[in-house]
PQR file with spaces between the fields and no chain letter, atoms N, CA, C, O and H, PARSE charges and radii, in Angstrom:
ATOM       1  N    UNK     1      69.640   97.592  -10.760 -0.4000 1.5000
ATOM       2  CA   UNK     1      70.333   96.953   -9.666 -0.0000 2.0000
ATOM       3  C    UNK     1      71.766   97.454   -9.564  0.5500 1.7000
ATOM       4  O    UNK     1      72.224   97.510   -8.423 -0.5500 1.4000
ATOM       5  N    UNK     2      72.483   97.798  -10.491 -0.4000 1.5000
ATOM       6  CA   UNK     2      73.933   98.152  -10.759 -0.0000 2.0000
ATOM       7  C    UNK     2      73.593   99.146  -10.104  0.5500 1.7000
ATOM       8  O    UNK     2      73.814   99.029   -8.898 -0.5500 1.4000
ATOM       9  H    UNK     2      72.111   97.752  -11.418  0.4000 1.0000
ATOM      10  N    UNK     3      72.931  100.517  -10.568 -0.4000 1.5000
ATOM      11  CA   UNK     3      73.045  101.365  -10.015 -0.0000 2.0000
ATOM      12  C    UNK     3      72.866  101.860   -8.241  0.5500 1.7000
ATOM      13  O    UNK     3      73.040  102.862   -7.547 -0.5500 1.4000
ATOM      14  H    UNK     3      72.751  100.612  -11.548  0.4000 1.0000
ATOM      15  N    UNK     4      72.440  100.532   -8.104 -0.4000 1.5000
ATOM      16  CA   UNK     4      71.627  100.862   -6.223 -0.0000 2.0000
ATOM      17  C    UNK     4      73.147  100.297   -5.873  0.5500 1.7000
ATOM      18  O    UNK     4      73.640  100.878   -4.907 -0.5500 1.4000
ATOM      19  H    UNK     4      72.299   99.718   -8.668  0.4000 1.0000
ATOM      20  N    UNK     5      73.785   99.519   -6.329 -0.4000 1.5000
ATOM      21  CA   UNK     5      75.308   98.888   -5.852 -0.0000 2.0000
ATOM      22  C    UNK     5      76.273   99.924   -6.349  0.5500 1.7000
ATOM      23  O    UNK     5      77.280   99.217   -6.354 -0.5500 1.4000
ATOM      24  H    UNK     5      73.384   99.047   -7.114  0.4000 1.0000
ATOM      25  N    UNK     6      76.566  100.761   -6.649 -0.4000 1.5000
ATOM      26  CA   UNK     6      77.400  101.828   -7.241 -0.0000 2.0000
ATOM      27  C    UNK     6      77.381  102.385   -6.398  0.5500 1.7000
ATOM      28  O    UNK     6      78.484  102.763   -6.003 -0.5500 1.4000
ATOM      29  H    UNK     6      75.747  101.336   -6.644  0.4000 1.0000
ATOM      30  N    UNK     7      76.061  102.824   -5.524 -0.4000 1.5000
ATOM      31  CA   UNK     7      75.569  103.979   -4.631 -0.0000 2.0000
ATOM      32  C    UNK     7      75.959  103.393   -3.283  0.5500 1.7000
ATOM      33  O    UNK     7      75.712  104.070   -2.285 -0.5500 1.4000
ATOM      34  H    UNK     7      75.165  102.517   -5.845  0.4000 1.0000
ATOM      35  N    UNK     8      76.526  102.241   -3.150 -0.4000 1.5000
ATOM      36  CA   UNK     8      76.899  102.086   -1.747 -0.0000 2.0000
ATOM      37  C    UNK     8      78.261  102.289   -1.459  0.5500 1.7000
ATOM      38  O    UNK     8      79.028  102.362   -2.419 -0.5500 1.4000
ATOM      39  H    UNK     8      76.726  101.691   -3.960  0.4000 1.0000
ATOM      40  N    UNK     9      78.781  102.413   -0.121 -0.4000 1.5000
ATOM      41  CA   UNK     9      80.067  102.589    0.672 -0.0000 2.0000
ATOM      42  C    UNK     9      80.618  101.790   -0.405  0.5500 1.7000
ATOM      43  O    UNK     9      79.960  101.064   -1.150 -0.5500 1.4000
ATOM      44  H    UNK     9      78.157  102.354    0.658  0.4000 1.0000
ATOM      45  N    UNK    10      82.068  102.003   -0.440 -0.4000 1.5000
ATOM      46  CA   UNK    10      82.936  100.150   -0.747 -0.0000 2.0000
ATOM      47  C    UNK    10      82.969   99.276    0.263  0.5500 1.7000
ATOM      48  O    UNK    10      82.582   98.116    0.128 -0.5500 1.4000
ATOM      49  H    UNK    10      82.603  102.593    0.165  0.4000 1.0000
ATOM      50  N    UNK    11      83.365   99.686    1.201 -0.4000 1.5000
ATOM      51  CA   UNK    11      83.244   98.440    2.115 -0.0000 2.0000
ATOM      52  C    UNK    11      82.032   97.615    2.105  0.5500 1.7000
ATOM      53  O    UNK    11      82.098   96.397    1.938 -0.5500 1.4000
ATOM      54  H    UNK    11      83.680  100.629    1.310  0.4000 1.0000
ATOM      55  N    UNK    12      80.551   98.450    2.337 -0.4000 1.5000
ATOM      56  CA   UNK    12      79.404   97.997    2.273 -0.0000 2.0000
ATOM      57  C    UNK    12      79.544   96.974    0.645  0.5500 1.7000
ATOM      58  O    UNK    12      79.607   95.744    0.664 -0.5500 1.4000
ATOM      59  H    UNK    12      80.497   99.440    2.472  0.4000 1.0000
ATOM      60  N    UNK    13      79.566   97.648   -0.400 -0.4000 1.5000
ATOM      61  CA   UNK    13      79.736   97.092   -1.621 -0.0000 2.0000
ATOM      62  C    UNK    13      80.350   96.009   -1.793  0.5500 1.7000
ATOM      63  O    UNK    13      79.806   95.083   -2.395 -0.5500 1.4000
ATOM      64  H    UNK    13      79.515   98.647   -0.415  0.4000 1.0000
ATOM      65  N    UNK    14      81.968   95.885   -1.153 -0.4000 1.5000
ATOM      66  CA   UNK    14      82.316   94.511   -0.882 -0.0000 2.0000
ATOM      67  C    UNK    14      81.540   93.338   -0.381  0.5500 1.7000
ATOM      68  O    UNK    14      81.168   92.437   -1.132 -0.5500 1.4000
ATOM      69  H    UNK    14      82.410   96.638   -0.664  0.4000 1.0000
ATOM      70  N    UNK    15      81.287   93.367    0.989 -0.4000 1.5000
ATOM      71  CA   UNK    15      80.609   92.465    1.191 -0.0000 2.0000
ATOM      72  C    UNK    15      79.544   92.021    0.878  0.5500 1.7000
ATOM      73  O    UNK    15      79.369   90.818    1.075 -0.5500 1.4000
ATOM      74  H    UNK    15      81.589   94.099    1.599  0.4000 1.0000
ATOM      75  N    UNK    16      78.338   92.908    0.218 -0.4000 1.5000
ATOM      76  CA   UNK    16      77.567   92.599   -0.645 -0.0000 2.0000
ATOM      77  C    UNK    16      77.920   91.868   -1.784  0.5500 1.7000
ATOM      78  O    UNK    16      77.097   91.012   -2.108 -0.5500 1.4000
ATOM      79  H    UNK    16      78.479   93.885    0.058  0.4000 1.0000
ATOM      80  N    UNK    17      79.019   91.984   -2.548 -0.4000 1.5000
ATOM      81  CA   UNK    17      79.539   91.340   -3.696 -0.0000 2.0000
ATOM      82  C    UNK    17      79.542   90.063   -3.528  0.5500 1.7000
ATOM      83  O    UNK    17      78.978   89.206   -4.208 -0.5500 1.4000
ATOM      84  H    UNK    17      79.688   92.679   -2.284  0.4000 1.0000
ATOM      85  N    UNK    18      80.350   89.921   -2.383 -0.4000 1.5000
ATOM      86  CA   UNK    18      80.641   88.296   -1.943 -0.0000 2.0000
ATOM      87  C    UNK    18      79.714   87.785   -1.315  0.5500 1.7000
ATOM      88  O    UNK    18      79.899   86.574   -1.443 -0.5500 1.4000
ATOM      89  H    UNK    18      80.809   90.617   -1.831  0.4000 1.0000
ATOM      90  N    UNK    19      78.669   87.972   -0.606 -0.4000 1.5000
ATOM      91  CA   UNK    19      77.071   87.510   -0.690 -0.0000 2.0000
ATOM      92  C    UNK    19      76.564   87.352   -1.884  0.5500 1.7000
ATOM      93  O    UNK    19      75.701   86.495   -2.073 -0.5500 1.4000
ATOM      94  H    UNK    19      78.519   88.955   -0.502  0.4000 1.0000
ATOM      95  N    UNK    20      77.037   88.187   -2.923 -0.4000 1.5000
ATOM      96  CA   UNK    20      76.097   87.586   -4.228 -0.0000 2.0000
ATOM      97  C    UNK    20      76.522   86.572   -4.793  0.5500 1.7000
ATOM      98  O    UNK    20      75.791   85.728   -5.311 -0.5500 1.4000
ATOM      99  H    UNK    20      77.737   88.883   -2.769  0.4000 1.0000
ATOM     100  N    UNK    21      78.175   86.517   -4.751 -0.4000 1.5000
ATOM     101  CA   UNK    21      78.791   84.966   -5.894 -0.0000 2.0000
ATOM     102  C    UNK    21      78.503   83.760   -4.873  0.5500 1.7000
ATOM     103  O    UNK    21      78.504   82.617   -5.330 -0.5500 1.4000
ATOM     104  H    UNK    21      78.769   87.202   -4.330  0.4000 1.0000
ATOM     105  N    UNK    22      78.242   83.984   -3.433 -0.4000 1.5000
ATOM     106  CA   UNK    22      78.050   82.852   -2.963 -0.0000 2.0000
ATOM     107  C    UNK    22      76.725   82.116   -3.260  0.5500 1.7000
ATOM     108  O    UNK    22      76.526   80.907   -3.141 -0.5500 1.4000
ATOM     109  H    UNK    22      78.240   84.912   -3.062  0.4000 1.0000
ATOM     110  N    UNK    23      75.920   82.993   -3.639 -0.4000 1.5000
ATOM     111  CA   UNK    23      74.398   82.618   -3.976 -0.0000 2.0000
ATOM     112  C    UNK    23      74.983   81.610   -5.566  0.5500 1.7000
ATOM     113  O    UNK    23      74.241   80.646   -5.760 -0.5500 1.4000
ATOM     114  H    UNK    23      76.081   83.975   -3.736  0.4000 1.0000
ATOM     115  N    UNK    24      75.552   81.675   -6.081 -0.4000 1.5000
ATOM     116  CA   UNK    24      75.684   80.801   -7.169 -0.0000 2.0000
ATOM     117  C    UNK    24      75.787   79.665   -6.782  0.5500 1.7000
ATOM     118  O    UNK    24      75.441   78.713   -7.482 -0.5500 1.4000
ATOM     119  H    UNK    24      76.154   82.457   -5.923  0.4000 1.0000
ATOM     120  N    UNK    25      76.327   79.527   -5.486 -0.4000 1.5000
ATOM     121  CA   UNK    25      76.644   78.065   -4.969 -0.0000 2.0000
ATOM     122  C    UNK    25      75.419   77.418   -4.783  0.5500 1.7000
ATOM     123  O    UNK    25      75.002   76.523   -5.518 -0.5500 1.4000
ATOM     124  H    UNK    25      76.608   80.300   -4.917  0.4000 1.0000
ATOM     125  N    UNK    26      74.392   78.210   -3.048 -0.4000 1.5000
ATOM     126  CA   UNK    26      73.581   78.475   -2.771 -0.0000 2.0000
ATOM     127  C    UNK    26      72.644   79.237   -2.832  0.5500 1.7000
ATOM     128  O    UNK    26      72.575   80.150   -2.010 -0.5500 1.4000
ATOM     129  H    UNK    26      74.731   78.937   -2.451  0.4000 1.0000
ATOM     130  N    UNK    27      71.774   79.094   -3.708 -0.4000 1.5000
ATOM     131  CA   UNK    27      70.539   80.137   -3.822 -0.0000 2.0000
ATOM     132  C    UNK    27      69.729   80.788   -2.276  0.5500 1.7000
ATOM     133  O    UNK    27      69.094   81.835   -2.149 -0.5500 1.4000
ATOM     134  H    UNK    27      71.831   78.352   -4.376  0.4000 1.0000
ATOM     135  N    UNK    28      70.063   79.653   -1.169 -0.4000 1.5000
ATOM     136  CA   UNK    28      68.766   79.835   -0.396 -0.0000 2.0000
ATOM     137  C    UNK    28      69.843   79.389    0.871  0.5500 1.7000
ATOM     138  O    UNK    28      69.850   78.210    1.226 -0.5500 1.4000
ATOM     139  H    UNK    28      70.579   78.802   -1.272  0.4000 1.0000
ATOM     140  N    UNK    29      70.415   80.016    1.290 -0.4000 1.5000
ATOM     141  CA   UNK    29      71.633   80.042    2.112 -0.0000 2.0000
ATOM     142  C    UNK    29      70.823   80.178    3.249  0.5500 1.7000
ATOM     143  O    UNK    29      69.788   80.844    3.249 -0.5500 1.4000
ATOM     144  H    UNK    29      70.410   80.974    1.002  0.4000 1.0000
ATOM     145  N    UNK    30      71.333   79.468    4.375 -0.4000 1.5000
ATOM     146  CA   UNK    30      70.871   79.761    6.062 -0.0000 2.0000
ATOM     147  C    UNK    30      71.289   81.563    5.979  0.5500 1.7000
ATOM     148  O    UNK    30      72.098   82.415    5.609 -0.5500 1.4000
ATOM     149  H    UNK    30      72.175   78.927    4.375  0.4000 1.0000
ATOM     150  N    UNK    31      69.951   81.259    6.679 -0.4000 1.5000
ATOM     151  CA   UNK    31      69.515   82.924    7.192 -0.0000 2.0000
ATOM     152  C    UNK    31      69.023   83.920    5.684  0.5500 1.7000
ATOM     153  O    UNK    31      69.047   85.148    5.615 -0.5500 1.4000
ATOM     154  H    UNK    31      69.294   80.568    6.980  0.4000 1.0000
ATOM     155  N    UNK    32      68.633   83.029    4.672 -0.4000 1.5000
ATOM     156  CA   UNK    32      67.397   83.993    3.946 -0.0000 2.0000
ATOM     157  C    UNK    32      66.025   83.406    3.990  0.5500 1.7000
ATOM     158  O    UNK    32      65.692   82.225    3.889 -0.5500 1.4000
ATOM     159  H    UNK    32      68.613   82.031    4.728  0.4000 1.0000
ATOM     160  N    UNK    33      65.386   84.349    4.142 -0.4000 1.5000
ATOM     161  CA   UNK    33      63.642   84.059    4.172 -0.0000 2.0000
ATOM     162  C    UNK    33      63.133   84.471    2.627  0.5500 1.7000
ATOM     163  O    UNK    33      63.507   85.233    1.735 -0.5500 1.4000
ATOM     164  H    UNK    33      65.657   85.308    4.224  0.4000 1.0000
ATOM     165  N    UNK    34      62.135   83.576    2.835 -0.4000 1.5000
ATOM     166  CA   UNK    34      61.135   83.487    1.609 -0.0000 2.0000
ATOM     167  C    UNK    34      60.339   84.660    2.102  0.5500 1.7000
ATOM     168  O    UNK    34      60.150   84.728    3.317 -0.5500 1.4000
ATOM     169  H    UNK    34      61.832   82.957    3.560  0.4000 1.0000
ATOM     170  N    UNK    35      59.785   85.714    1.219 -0.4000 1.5000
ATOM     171  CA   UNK    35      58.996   86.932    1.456 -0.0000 2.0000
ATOM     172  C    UNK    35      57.731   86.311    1.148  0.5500 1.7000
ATOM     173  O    UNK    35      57.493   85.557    0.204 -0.5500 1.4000
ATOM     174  H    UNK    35      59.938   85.659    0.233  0.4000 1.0000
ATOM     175  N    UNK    36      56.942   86.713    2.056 -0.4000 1.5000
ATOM     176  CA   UNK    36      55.322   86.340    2.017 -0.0000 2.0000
ATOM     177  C    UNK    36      54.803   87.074    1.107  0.5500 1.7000
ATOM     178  O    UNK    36      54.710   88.293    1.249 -0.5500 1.4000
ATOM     179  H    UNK    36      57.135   87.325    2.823  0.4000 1.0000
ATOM     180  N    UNK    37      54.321   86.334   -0.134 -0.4000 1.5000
ATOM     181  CA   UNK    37      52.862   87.224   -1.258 -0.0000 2.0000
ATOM     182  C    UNK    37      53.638   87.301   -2.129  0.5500 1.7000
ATOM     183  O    UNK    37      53.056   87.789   -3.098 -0.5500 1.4000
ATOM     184  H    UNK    37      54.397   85.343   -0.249  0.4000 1.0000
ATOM     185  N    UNK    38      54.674   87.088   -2.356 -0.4000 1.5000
ATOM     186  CA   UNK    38      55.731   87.227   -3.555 -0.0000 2.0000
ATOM     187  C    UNK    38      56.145   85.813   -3.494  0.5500 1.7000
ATOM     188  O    UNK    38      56.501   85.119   -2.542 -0.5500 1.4000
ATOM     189  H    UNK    38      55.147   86.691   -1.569  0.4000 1.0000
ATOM     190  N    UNK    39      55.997   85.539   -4.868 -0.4000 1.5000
ATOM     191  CA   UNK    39      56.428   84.172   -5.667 -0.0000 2.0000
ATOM     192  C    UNK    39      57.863   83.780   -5.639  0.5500 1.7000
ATOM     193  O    UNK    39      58.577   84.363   -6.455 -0.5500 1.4000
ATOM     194  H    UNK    39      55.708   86.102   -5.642  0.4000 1.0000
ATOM     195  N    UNK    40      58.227   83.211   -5.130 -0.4000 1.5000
ATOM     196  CA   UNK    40      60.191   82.348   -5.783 -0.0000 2.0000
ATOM     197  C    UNK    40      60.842   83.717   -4.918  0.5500 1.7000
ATOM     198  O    UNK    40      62.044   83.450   -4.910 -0.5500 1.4000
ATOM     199  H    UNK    40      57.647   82.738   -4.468  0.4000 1.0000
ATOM     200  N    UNK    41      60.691   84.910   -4.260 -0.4000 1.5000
ATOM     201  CA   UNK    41      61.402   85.742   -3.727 -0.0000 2.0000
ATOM     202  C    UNK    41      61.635   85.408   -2.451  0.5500 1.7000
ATOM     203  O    UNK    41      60.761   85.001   -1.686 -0.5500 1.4000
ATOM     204  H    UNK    41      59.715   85.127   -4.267  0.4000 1.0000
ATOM     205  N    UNK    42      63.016   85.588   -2.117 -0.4000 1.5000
ATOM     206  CA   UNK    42      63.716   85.563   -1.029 -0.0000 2.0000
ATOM     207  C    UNK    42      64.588   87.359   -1.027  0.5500 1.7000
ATOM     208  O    UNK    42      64.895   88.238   -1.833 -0.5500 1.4000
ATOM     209  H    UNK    42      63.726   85.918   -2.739  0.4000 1.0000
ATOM     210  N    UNK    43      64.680   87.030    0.653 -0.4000 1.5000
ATOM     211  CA   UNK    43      66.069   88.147    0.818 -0.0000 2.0000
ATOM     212  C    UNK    43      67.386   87.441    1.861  0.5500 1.7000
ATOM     213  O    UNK    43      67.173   86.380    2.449 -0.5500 1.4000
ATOM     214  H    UNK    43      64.431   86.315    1.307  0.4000 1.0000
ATOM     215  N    UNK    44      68.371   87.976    1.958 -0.4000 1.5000
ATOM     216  CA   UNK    44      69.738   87.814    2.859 -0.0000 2.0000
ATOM     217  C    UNK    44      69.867   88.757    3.540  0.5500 1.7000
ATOM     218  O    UNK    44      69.563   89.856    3.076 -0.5500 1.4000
ATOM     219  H    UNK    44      68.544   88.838    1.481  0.4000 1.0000
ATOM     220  N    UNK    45      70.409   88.629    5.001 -0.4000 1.5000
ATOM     221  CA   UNK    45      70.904   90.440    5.578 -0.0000 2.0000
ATOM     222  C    UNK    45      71.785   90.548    5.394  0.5500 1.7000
ATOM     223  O    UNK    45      72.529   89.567    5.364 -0.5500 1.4000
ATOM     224  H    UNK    45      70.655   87.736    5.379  0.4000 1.0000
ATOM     225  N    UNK    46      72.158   91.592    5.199 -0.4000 1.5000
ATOM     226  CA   UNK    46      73.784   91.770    5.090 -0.0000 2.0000
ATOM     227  C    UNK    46      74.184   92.908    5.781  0.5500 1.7000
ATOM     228  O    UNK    46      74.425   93.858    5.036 -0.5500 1.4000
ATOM     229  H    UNK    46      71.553   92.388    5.224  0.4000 1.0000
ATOM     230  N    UNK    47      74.381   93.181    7.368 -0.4000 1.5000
ATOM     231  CA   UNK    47      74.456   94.499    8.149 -0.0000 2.0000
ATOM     232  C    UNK    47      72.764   95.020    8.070  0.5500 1.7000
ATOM     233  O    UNK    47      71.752   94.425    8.444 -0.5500 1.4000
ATOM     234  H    UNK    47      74.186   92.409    7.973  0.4000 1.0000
ATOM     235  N    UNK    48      72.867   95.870    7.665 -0.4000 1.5000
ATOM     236  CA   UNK    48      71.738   96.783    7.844 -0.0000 2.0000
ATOM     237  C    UNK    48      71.036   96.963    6.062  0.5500 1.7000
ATOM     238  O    UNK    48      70.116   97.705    5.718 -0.5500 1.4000
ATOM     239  H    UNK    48      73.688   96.353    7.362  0.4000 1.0000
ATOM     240  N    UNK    49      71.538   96.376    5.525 -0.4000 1.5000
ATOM     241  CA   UNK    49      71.283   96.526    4.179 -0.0000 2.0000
ATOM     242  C    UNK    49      70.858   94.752    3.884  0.5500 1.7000
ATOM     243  O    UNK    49      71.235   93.700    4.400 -0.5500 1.4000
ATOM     244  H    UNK    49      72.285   95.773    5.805  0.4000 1.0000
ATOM     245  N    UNK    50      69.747   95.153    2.625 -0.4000 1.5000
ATOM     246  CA   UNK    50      69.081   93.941    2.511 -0.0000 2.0000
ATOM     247  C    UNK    50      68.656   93.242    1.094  0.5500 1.7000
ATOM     248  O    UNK    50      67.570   93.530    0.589 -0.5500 1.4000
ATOM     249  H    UNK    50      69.441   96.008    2.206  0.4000 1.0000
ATOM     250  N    UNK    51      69.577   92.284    0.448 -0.4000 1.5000
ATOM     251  CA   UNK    51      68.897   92.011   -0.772 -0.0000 2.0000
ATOM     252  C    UNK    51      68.359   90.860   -1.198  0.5500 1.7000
ATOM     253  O    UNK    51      68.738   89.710   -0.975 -0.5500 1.4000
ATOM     254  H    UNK    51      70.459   92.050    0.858  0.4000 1.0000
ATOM     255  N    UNK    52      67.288   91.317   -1.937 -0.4000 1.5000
ATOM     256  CA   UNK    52      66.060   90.540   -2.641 -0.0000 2.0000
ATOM     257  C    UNK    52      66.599   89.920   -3.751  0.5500 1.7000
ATOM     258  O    UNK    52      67.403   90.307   -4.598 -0.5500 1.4000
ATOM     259  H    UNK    52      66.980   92.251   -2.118  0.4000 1.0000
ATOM     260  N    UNK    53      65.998   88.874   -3.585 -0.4000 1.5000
ATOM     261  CA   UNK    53      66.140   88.120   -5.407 -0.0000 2.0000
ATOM     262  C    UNK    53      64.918   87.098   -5.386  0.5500 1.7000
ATOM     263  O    UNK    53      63.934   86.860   -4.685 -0.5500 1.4000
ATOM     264  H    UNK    53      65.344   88.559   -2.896  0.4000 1.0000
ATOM     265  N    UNK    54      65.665   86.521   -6.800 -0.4000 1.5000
ATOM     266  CA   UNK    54      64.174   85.670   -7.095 -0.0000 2.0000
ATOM     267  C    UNK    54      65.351   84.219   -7.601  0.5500 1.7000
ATOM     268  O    UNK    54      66.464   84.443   -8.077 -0.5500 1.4000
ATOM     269  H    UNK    54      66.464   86.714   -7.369  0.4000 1.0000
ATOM     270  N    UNK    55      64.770   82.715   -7.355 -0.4000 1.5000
ATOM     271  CA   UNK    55      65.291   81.688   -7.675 -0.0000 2.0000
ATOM     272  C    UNK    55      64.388   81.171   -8.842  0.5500 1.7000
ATOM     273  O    UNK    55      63.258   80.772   -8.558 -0.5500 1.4000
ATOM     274  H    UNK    55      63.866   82.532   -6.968  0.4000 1.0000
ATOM     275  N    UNK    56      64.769   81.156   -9.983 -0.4000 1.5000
ATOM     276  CA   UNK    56      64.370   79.857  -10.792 -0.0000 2.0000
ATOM     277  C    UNK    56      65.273   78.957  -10.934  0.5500 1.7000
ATOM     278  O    UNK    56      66.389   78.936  -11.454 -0.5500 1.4000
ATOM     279  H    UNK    56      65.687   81.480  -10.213  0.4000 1.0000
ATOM     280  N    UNK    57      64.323   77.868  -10.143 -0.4000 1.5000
ATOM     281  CA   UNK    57      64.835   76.156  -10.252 -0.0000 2.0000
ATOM     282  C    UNK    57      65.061   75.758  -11.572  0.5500 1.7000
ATOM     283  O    UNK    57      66.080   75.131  -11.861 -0.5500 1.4000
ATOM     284  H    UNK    57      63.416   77.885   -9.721  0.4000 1.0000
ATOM     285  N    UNK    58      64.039   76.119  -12.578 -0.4000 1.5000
ATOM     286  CA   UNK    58      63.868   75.409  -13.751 -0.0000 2.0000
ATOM     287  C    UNK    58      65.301   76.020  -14.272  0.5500 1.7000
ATOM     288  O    UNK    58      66.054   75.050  -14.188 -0.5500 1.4000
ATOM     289  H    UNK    58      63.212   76.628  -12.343  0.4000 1.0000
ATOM     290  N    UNK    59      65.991   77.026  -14.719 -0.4000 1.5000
ATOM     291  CA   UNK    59      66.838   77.026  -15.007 -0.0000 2.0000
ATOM     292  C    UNK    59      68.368   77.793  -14.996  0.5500 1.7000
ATOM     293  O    UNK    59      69.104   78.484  -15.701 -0.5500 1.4000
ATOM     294  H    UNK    59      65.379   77.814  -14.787  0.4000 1.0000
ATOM     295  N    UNK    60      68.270   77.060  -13.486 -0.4000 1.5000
ATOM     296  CA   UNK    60      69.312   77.262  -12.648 -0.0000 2.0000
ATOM     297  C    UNK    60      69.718   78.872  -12.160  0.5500 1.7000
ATOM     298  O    UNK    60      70.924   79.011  -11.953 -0.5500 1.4000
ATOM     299  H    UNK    60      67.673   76.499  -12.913  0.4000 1.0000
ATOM     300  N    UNK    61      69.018   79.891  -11.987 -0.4000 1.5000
ATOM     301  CA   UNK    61      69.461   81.005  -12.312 -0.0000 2.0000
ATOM     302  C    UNK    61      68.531   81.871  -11.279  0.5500 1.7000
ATOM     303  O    UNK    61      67.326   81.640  -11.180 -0.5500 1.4000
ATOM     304  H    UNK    61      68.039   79.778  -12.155  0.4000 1.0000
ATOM     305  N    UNK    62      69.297   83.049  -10.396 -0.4000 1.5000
ATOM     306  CA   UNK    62      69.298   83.779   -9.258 -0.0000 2.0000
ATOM     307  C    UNK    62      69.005   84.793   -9.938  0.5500 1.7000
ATOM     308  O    UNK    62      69.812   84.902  -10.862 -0.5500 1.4000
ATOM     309  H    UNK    62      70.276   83.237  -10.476  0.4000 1.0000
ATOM     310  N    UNK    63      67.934   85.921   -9.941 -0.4000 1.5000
ATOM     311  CA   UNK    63      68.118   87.373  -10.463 -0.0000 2.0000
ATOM     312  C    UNK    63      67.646   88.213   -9.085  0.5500 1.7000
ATOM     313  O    UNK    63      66.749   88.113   -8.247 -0.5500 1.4000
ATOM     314  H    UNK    63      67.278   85.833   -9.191  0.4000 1.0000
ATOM     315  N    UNK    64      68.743   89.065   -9.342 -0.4000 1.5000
ATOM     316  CA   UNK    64      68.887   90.041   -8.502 -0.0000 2.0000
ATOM     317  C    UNK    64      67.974   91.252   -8.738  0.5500 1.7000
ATOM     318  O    UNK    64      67.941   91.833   -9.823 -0.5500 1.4000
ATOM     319  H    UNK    64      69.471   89.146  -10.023  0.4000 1.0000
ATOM     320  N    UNK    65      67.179   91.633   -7.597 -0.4000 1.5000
ATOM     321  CA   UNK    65      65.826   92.824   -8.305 -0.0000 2.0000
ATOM     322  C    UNK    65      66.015   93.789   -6.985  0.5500 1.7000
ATOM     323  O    UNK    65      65.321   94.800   -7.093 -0.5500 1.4000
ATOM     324  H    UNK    65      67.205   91.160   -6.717  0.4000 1.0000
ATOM     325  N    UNK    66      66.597   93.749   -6.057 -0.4000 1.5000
ATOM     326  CA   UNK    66      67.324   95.031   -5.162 -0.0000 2.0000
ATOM     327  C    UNK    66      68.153   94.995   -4.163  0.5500 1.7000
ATOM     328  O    UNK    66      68.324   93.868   -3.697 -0.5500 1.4000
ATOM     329  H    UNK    66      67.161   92.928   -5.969  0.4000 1.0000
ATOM     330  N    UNK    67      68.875   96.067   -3.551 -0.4000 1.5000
ATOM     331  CA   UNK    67      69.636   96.171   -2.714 -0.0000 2.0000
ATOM     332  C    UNK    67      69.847   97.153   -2.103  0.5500 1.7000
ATOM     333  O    UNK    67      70.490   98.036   -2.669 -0.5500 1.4000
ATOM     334  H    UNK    67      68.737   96.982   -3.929  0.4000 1.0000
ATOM     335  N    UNK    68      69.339   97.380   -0.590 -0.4000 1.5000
ATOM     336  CA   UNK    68      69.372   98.627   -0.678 -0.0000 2.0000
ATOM     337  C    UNK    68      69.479   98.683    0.761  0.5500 1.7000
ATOM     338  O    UNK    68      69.789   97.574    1.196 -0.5500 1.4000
ATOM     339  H    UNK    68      68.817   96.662   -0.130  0.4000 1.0000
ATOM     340  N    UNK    69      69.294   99.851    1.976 -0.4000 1.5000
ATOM     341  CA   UNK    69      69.394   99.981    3.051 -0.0000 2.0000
ATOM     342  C    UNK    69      67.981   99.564    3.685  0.5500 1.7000
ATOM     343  O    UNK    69      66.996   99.932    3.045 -0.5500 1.4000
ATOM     344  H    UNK    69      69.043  100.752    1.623  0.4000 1.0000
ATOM     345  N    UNK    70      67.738   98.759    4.996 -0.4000 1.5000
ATOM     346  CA   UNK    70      66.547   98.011    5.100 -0.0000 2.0000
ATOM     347  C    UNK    70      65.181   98.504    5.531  0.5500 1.7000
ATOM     348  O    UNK    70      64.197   97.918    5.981 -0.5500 1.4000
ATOM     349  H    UNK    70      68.538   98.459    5.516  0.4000 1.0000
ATOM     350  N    UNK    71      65.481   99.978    5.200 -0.4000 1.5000
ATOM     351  CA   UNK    71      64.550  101.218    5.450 -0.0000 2.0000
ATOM     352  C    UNK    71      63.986  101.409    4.814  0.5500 1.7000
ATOM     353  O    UNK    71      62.947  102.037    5.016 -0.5500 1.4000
ATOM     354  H    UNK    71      66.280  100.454    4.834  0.4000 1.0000
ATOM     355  N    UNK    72      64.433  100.884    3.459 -0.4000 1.5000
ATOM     356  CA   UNK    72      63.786  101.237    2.194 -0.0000 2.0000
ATOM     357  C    UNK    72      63.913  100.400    1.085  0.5500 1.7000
ATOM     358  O    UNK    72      63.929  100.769   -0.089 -0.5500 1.4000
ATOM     359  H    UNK    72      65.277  100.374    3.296  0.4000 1.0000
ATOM     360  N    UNK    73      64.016   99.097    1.564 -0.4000 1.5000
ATOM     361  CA   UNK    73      64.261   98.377    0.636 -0.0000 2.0000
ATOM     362  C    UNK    73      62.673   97.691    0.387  0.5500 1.7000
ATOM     363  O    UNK    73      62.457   97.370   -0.782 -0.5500 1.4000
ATOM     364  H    UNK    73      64.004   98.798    2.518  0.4000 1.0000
ATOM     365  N    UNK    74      61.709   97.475    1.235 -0.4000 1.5000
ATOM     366  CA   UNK    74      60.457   97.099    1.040 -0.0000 2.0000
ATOM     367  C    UNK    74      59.587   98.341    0.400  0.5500 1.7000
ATOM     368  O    UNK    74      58.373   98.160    0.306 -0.5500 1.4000
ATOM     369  H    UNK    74      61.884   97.736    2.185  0.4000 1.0000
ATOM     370  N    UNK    75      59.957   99.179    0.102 -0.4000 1.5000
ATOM     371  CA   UNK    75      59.230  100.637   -0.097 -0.0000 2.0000
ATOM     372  C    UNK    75      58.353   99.789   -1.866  0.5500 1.7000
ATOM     373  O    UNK    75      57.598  100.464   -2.565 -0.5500 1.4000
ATOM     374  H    UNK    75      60.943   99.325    0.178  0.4000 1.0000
């Protein structure tokens, strides 16, 4: 995951950043969808770029599993 965030613009990178600490607040923020056929996974848009994670309720905790441009982020 670090590495797909390294590989972006900074600007892009910024605002991705601050989409992610807000998920600490909110896991499941207006305007992310639950992905169909995949368990506890959601994504957020962010411009044209799109990231996935997964919520466990049980203990409290968001993991981040990609980020990438939305061309290729379902690949």
């Amino acid at each position: 995951m670090q590495k797909q965030l390294d590989r972006l613009p900074e600007q892009v990178y910024q605002r991705i950043l601050k989409r992610i600490r807000l998920l600490a607040e909110d896991p499941r923020p207006a305007g992310s969808l639950k992905l169909k056929g995949i368990e506890f996974e959601y994504r957020i848009r962010i411009g044209d770029y799109r990231l996935r994670y997964k919520v466990d309720d049980d203990s409290c905790v968001v993991i981040l599993s990609r980020c990438q441009h939305r061309k290729n982020v379902y690949d």
